[in-house]
C-alpha positions in Angstrom: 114.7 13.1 16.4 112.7 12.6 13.3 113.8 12.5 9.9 110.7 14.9 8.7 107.5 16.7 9.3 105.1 18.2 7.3 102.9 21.4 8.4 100.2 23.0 6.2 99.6 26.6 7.2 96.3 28.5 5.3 97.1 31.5 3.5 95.7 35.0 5.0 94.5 38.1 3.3 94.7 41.1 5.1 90.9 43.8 4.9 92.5 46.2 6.7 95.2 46.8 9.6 96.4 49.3 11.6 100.1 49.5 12.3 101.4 49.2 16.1 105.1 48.8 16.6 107.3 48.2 19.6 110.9 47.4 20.8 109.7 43.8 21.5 108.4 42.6 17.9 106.3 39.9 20.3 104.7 42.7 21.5 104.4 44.5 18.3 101.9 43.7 15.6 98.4 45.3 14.0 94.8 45.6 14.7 92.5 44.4 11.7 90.3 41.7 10.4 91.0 39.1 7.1 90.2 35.8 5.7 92.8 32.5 6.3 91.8 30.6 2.9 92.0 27.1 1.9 94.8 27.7 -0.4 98.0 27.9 1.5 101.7 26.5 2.4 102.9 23.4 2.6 106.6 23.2 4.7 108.7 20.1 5.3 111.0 20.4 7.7 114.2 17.8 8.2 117.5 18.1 9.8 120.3 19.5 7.7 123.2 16.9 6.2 125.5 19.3 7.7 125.3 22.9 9.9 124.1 25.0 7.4 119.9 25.5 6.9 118.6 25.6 3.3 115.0 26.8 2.3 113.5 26.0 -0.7 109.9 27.7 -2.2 108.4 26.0 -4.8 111.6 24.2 -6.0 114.3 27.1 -5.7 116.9 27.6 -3.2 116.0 31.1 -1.8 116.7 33.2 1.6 113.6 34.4 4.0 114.2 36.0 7.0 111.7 34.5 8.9 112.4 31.4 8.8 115.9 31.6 9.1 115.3 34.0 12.5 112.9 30.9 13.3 115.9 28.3 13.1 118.2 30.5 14.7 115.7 30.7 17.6 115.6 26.7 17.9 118.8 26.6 17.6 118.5 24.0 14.6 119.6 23.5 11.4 117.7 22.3 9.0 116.4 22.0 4.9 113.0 23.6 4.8 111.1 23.1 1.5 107.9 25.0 1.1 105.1 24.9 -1.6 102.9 27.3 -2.1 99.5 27.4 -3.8 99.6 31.2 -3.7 101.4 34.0 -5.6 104.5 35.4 -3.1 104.5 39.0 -2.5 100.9 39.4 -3.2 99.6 39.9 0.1 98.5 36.2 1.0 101.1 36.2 3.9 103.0 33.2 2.5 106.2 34.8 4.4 104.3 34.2 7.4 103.0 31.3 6.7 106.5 29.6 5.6 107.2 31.0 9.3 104.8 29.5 10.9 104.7 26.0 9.3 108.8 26.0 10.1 108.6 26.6 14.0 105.4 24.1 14.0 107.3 21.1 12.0 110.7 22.1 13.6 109.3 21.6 16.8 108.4 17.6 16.0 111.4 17.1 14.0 114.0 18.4 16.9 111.6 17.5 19.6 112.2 20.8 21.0 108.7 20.6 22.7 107.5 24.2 22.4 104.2 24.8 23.0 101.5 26.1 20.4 101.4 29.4 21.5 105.6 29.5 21.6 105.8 28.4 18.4 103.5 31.3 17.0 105.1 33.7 19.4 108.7 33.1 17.6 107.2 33.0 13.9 105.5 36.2 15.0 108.2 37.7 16.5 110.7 36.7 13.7 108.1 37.7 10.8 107.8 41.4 12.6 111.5 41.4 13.1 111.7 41.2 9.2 109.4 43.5 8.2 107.3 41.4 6.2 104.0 41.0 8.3 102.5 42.4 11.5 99.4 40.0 11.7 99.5 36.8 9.6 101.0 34.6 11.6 98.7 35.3 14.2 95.8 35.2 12.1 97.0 32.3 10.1 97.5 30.3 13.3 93.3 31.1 14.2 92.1 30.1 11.1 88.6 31.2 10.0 87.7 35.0 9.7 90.0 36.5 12.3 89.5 39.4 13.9 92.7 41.0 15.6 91.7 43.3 18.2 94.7 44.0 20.2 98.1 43.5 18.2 101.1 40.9 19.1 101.8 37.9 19.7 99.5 35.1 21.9 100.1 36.0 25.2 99.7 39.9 24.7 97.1 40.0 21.6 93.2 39.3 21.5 91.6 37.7 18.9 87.9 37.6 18.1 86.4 36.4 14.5 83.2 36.7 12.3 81.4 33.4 12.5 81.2 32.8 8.5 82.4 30.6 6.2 82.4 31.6 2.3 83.8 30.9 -1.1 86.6 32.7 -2.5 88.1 34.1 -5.6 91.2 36.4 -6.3 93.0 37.6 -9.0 96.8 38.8 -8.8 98.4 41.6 -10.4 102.1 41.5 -9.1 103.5 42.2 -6.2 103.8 45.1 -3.9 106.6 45.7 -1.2 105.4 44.9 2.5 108.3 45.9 4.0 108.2 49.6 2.0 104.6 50.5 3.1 105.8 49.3 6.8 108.7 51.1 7.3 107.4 54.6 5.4 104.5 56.7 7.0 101.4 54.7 8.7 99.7 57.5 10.5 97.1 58.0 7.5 96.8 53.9 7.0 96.7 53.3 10.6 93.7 56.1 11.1 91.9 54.7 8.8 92.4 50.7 9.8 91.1 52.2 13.4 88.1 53.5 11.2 87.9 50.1 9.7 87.9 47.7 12.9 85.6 49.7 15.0 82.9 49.4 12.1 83.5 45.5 12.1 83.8 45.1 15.4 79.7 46.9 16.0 78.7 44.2 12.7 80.9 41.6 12.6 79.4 39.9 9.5 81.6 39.1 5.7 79.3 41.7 4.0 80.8 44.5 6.8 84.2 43.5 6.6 84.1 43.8 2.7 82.9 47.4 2.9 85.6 48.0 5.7 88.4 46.5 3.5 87.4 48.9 0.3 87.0 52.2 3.0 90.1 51.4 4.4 91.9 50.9 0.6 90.5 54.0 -0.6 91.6 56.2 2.6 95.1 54.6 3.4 95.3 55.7 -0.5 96.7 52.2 -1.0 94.8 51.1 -4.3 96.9 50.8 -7.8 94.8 51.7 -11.2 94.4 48.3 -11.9 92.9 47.2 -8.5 90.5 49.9 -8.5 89.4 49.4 -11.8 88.8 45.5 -11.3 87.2 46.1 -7.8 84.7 48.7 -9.7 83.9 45.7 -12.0 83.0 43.8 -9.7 80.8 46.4 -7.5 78.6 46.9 -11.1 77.5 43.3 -10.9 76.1 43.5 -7.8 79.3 41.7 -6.1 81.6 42.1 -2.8 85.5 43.0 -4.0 88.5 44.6 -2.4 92.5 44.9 -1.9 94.4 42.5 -0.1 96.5 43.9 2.0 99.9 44.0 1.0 99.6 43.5 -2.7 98.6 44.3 -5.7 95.7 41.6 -5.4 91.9 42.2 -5.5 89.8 39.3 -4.0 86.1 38.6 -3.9 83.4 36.8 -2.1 81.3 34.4 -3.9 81.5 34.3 -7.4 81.9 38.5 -7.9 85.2 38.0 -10.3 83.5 35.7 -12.0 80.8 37.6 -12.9 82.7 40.3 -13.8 84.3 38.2 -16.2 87.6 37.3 -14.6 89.3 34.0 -14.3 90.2 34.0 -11.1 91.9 31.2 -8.4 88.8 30.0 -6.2 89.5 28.6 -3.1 87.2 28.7 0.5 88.0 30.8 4.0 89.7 27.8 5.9 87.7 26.7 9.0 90.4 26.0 10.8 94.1 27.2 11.6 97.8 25.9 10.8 98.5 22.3 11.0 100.8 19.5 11.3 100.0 16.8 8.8 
Protein backbone atom coordinates (compact mmCIF):
# COMPACT_ATOMS: atom_id res chain seq x y z
CA UNK A 1 0.00 0.00 0.00
CA UNK A 2 1.08 3.55 -0.56
CA UNK A 3 0.63 6.36 1.54
CA UNK A 4 -0.64 8.66 -1.59
CA UNK A 5 -1.21 9.31 -5.17
CA UNK A 6 -1.95 12.06 -7.11
CA UNK A 7 -4.26 12.04 -10.50
CA UNK A 8 -4.98 15.07 -12.68
CA UNK A 9 -8.13 14.58 -14.66
CA UNK A 10 -8.89 17.57 -17.55
CA UNK A 11 -12.03 19.25 -17.16
CA UNK A 12 -14.91 18.59 -20.02
CA UNK A 13 -17.42 20.81 -21.58
CA UNK A 14 -20.28 19.25 -22.96
CA UNK A 15 -21.65 20.92 -27.05
CA UNK A 16 -24.31 18.88 -27.05
CA UNK A 17 -25.67 15.33 -25.79
CA UNK A 18 -28.41 13.25 -26.19
CA UNK A 19 -29.74 11.35 -23.15
CA UNK A 20 -29.79 7.37 -23.16
CA UNK A 21 -30.56 5.66 -19.98
CA UNK A 22 -30.57 2.10 -18.77
CA UNK A 23 -31.01 -0.29 -15.71
CA UNK A 24 -27.15 -0.88 -15.88
CA UNK A 25 -25.75 2.89 -15.48
CA UNK A 26 -22.38 1.11 -17.22
CA UNK A 27 -24.52 0.69 -20.03
CA UNK A 28 -26.21 3.96 -19.75
CA UNK A 29 -24.68 7.23 -20.86
CA UNK A 30 -25.14 9.96 -23.89
CA UNK A 31 -24.21 10.51 -27.46
CA UNK A 32 -22.47 13.98 -28.11
CA UNK A 33 -19.25 15.79 -28.72
CA UNK A 34 -17.18 18.40 -26.21
CA UNK A 35 -13.79 19.74 -25.46
CA UNK A 36 -11.48 18.12 -22.29
CA UNK A 37 -9.47 21.45 -21.42
CA UNK A 38 -6.31 22.03 -19.79
CA UNK A 39 -7.82 23.37 -16.72
CA UNK A 40 -9.01 20.62 -14.55
CA UNK A 41 -8.87 18.41 -11.14
CA UNK A 42 -6.33 17.62 -9.18
CA UNK A 43 -7.24 14.38 -6.56
CA UNK A 44 -4.99 12.93 -3.82
CA UNK A 45 -5.93 9.92 -2.67
CA UNK A 46 -4.56 8.23 0.80
CA UNK A 47 -5.82 5.65 3.04
CA UNK A 48 -8.09 6.85 5.86
CA UNK A 49 -6.67 7.14 9.75
CA UNK A 50 -9.65 5.17 10.45
CA UNK A 51 -12.84 3.45 8.44
CA UNK A 52 -14.61 6.34 7.58
CA UNK A 53 -13.65 8.24 3.85
CA UNK A 54 -13.45 11.99 3.84
CA UNK A 55 -13.50 14.24 0.56
CA UNK A 56 -12.34 17.44 0.53
CA UNK A 57 -12.83 20.19 -2.74
CA UNK A 58 -10.83 23.01 -2.64
CA UNK A 59 -10.24 22.95 1.19
CA UNK A 60 -13.85 22.08 2.51
CA UNK A 61 -15.05 18.83 3.80
CA UNK A 62 -18.02 18.10 1.46
CA UNK A 63 -20.06 14.80 0.29
CA UNK A 64 -20.12 13.66 -3.57
CA UNK A 65 -21.71 10.79 -4.60
CA UNK A 66 -19.47 9.69 -7.03
CA UNK A 67 -16.78 9.35 -5.36
CA UNK A 68 -18.06 7.87 -2.45
CA UNK A 69 -20.02 5.08 -4.77
CA UNK A 70 -16.28 4.88 -6.22
CA UNK A 71 -14.84 3.87 -2.72
CA UNK A 72 -17.62 1.82 -1.85
CA UNK A 73 -16.85 -0.11 -5.13
CA UNK A 74 -13.07 -0.63 -4.03
CA UNK A 75 -14.00 -1.40 -1.07
CA UNK A 76 -11.52 1.32 0.54
CA UNK A 77 -11.52 3.91 2.75
CA UNK A 78 -9.90 6.71 2.20
CA UNK A 79 -9.30 10.92 2.49
CA UNK A 80 -9.71 12.25 -1.05
CA UNK A 81 -8.69 15.93 -1.48
CA UNK A 82 -9.48 17.53 -4.70
CA UNK A 83 -8.57 20.96 -6.27
CA UNK A 84 -10.20 22.31 -8.90
CA UNK A 85 -9.20 25.05 -11.40
CA UNK A 86 -12.87 25.22 -12.51
CA UNK A 87 -16.10 26.58 -11.12
CA UNK A 88 -18.36 23.40 -9.64
CA UNK A 89 -21.77 23.06 -11.01
CA UNK A 90 -21.00 24.97 -14.12
CA UNK A 91 -20.93 22.34 -16.48
CA UNK A 92 -17.05 21.50 -16.60
CA UNK A 93 -17.79 17.97 -15.30
CA UNK A 94 -15.65 18.42 -12.23
CA UNK A 95 -18.07 15.77 -10.45
CA UNK A 96 -16.81 13.41 -12.94
CA UNK A 97 -13.69 14.26 -12.93
CA UNK A 98 -13.27 14.05 -8.95
CA UNK A 99 -14.70 10.45 -10.02
CA UNK A 100 -12.44 9.64 -12.20
CA UNK A 101 -9.16 10.92 -10.68
CA UNK A 102 -10.43 8.79 -7.21
CA UNK A 103 -10.80 5.23 -8.96
CA UNK A 104 -7.42 6.05 -10.94
CA UNK A 105 -5.22 7.11 -7.68
CA UNK A 106 -7.22 4.63 -5.46
CA UNK A 107 -6.26 1.99 -7.66
CA UNK A 108 -2.22 2.73 -6.87
CA UNK A 109 -2.79 3.61 -3.41
CA UNK A 110 -4.75 0.15 -2.45
CA UNK A 111 -2.95 -1.69 -5.26
CA UNK A 112 -6.24 -2.95 -6.14
CA UNK A 113 -4.89 -3.42 -9.79
CA UNK A 114 -7.89 -2.44 -11.92
CA UNK A 115 -7.41 -1.92 -15.26
CA UNK A 116 -7.78 1.49 -17.14
CA UNK A 117 -10.91 0.73 -18.70
CA UNK A 118 -12.36 -0.73 -15.00
CA UNK A 119 -11.43 2.14 -13.46
CA UNK A 120 -13.49 4.45 -15.97
CA UNK A 121 -16.16 1.81 -16.06
CA UNK A 122 -16.83 2.29 -12.09
CA UNK A 123 -16.39 6.35 -12.18
CA UNK A 124 -18.85 6.05 -15.11
CA UNK A 125 -21.08 3.88 -13.58
CA UNK A 126 -21.00 5.67 -10.16
CA UNK A 127 -21.22 9.33 -11.85
CA UNK A 128 -24.59 8.02 -13.82
CA UNK A 129 -25.78 6.28 -10.72
CA UNK A 130 -25.77 9.92 -9.20
CA UNK A 131 -27.21 11.79 -11.60
CA UNK A 132 -24.64 14.19 -12.17
CA UNK A 133 -23.10 13.24 -15.63
CA UNK A 134 -23.81 10.82 -18.51
CA UNK A 135 -20.51 11.47 -20.57
CA UNK A 136 -17.65 13.20 -18.80
CA UNK A 137 -15.95 10.62 -17.40
CA UNK A 138 -15.77 8.90 -20.49
CA UNK A 139 -14.86 11.88 -22.38
CA UNK A 140 -12.53 13.14 -19.77
CA UNK A 141 -10.77 9.75 -19.71
CA UNK A 142 -10.06 10.36 -23.95
CA UNK A 143 -8.82 13.63 -23.70
CA UNK A 144 -8.84 15.90 -26.80
CA UNK A 145 -12.06 16.74 -28.71
CA UNK A 146 -14.19 13.62 -28.03
CA UNK A 147 -16.72 12.59 -29.90
CA UNK A 148 -19.17 9.99 -28.10
CA UNK A 149 -20.98 8.09 -30.63
CA UNK A 150 -22.51 5.25 -28.84
CA UNK A 151 -23.21 6.07 -25.03
CA UNK A 152 -21.71 3.97 -21.84
CA UNK A 153 -19.06 3.00 -20.42
CA UNK A 154 -15.59 1.41 -22.26
CA UNK A 155 -16.59 -1.81 -23.13
CA UNK A 156 -20.13 -0.94 -24.56
CA UNK A 157 -19.44 2.90 -25.88
CA UNK A 158 -17.54 4.20 -29.13
CA UNK A 159 -15.65 7.02 -29.18
CA UNK A 160 -14.29 8.94 -32.17
CA UNK A 161 -12.79 12.77 -31.88
CA UNK A 162 -12.16 15.90 -34.09
CA UNK A 163 -8.45 16.01 -34.70
CA UNK A 164 -7.91 19.86 -33.37
CA UNK A 165 -6.32 21.41 -30.89
CA UNK A 166 -7.42 25.21 -29.84
CA UNK A 167 -7.35 27.90 -27.32
CA UNK A 168 -9.97 28.42 -24.95
CA UNK A 169 -11.89 31.03 -23.03
CA UNK A 170 -15.09 30.79 -20.78
CA UNK A 171 -16.91 32.82 -18.63
CA UNK A 172 -19.23 31.52 -15.72
CA UNK A 173 -22.50 32.77 -14.68
CA UNK A 174 -23.61 30.33 -11.76
CA UNK A 175 -24.61 27.14 -11.73
CA UNK A 176 -27.35 25.10 -13.15
CA UNK A 177 -28.73 21.77 -11.71
CA UNK A 178 -27.49 18.60 -13.75
CA UNK A 179 -29.34 16.26 -11.97
CA UNK A 180 -32.82 18.46 -12.60
CA UNK A 181 -32.46 18.69 -16.39
CA UNK A 182 -31.57 14.70 -16.27
CA UNK A 183 -34.19 13.46 -14.36
CA UNK A 184 -37.12 15.91 -16.06
CA UNK A 185 -38.14 15.48 -19.79
CA UNK A 186 -35.23 14.76 -22.46
CA UNK A 187 -37.28 13.87 -25.47
CA UNK A 188 -37.01 17.54 -26.98
CA UNK A 189 -33.02 17.80 -25.80
CA UNK A 190 -32.29 14.36 -26.88
CA UNK A 191 -33.91 15.06 -30.52
CA UNK A 192 -32.09 17.70 -30.91
CA UNK A 193 -28.41 16.38 -29.56
CA UNK A 194 -29.34 13.51 -32.39
CA UNK A 195 -29.67 16.64 -34.78
CA UNK A 196 -26.43 17.81 -33.38
CA UNK A 197 -24.07 14.62 -33.63
CA UNK A 198 -25.11 13.57 -36.97
CA UNK A 199 -24.02 17.19 -38.31
CA UNK A 200 -20.54 16.69 -36.54
CA UNK A 201 -20.22 13.38 -37.31
CA UNK A 202 -20.53 14.36 -41.67
CA UNK A 203 -17.81 17.52 -40.66
CA UNK A 204 -16.05 16.74 -37.86
CA UNK A 205 -14.07 19.99 -37.60
CA UNK A 206 -14.14 22.81 -34.16
CA UNK A 207 -15.95 25.36 -36.39
CA UNK A 208 -18.98 22.49 -36.90
CA UNK A 209 -19.13 21.45 -33.54
CA UNK A 210 -19.50 25.19 -32.37
CA UNK A 211 -22.45 25.64 -34.72
CA UNK A 212 -23.80 22.20 -33.43
CA UNK A 213 -23.43 23.26 -29.71
CA UNK A 214 -25.49 26.79 -30.29
CA UNK A 215 -28.32 24.66 -32.61
CA UNK A 216 -28.56 22.18 -30.00
CA UNK A 217 -28.77 25.21 -26.99
CA UNK A 218 -31.31 27.00 -28.84
CA UNK A 219 -33.67 23.80 -29.61
CA UNK A 220 -33.21 21.84 -26.29
CA UNK A 221 -34.42 25.50 -25.19
CA UNK A 222 -31.67 25.22 -22.61
CA UNK A 223 -30.09 28.90 -22.90
CA UNK A 224 -30.63 31.44 -19.75
CA UNK A 225 -30.92 35.48 -20.77
CA UNK A 226 -27.62 35.98 -19.80
CA UNK A 227 -25.93 33.15 -21.97
CA UNK A 228 -27.75 34.17 -24.96
CA UNK A 229 -26.96 37.55 -24.64
CA UNK A 230 -23.07 36.96 -24.11
CA UNK A 231 -23.04 34.24 -26.93
CA UNK A 232 -24.78 37.11 -29.31
CA UNK A 233 -21.69 39.26 -28.29
CA UNK A 234 -19.50 37.26 -29.29
CA UNK A 235 -21.17 36.06 -32.78
CA UNK A 236 -21.06 40.24 -33.69
CA UNK A 237 -17.29 40.14 -33.56
CA UNK A 238 -16.95 37.68 -35.91
CA UNK A 239 -16.26 34.87 -33.06
CA UNK A 240 -17.24 31.07 -32.29
CA UNK A 241 -19.38 31.00 -28.65
CA UNK A 242 -21.87 28.64 -27.05
CA UNK A 243 -23.40 26.94 -23.76
CA UNK A 244 -21.71 24.38 -21.94
CA UNK A 245 -23.62 21.84 -21.16
CA UNK A 246 -24.90 21.65 -17.86
CA UNK A 247 -24.47 25.28 -16.73
CA UNK A 248 -24.93 28.46 -16.86
CA UNK A 249 -21.45 28.94 -18.72
CA UNK A 250 -20.76 30.30 -22.24
CA UNK A 251 -17.34 29.31 -23.69
CA UNK A 252 -15.41 30.41 -26.75
CA UNK A 253 -12.77 29.36 -29.16
CA UNK A 254 -9.85 31.63 -29.72
CA UNK A 255 -10.06 34.79 -28.32
CA UNK A 256 -14.08 35.50 -29.10
CA UNK A 257 -14.86 36.59 -25.25
CA UNK A 258 -12.11 38.59 -25.48
CA UNK A 259 -13.11 40.46 -28.16
CA UNK A 260 -16.28 40.95 -26.99
CA UNK A 261 -14.89 42.51 -24.14
CA UNK A 262 -15.02 39.91 -21.49
CA UNK A 263 -12.51 38.74 -19.00
CA UNK A 264 -12.66 35.42 -19.28
CA UNK A 265 -10.51 32.12 -17.81
CA UNK A 266 -8.24 31.01 -20.83
CA UNK A 267 -7.11 27.75 -20.85
CA UNK A 268 -6.31 25.07 -24.08
CA UNK A 269 -8.40 21.72 -25.18
CA UNK A 270 -6.09 19.08 -23.41
CA UNK A 271 -4.32 16.78 -25.82
CA UNK A 272 -4.42 14.17 -23.84
CA UNK A 273 -6.73 12.27 -21.16
CA UNK A 274 -6.72 11.77 -17.25
CA UNK A 275 -3.59 11.07 -15.51
CA UNK A 276 -1.59 9.77 -12.72
CA UNK A 277 1.12 12.24 -11.74
Amino acid sequence: MREESTAFVPGHITGFFSAHPDDDPTKAGSRGAGVTLTDGVEVTVEPATDDTSTVVLDGEECDVDPVETVLETLEVSARVEAESELPIGSGFGVSGAMALGTALAANQVFERKLSWNELVTIAHGAEVQAGTGLGDVVAQAHGGVPIRLEPGAPQVNTLDAIPSRARVEYVSFGELSTADVLSGETERLSAAGKQALSRVVEEPTLLSFMYASRLFAREAELLTEQVARTIGDVTEVDGQASMAMLGETVFALGTGLSDAGYEPAVCATHPAGAMLK
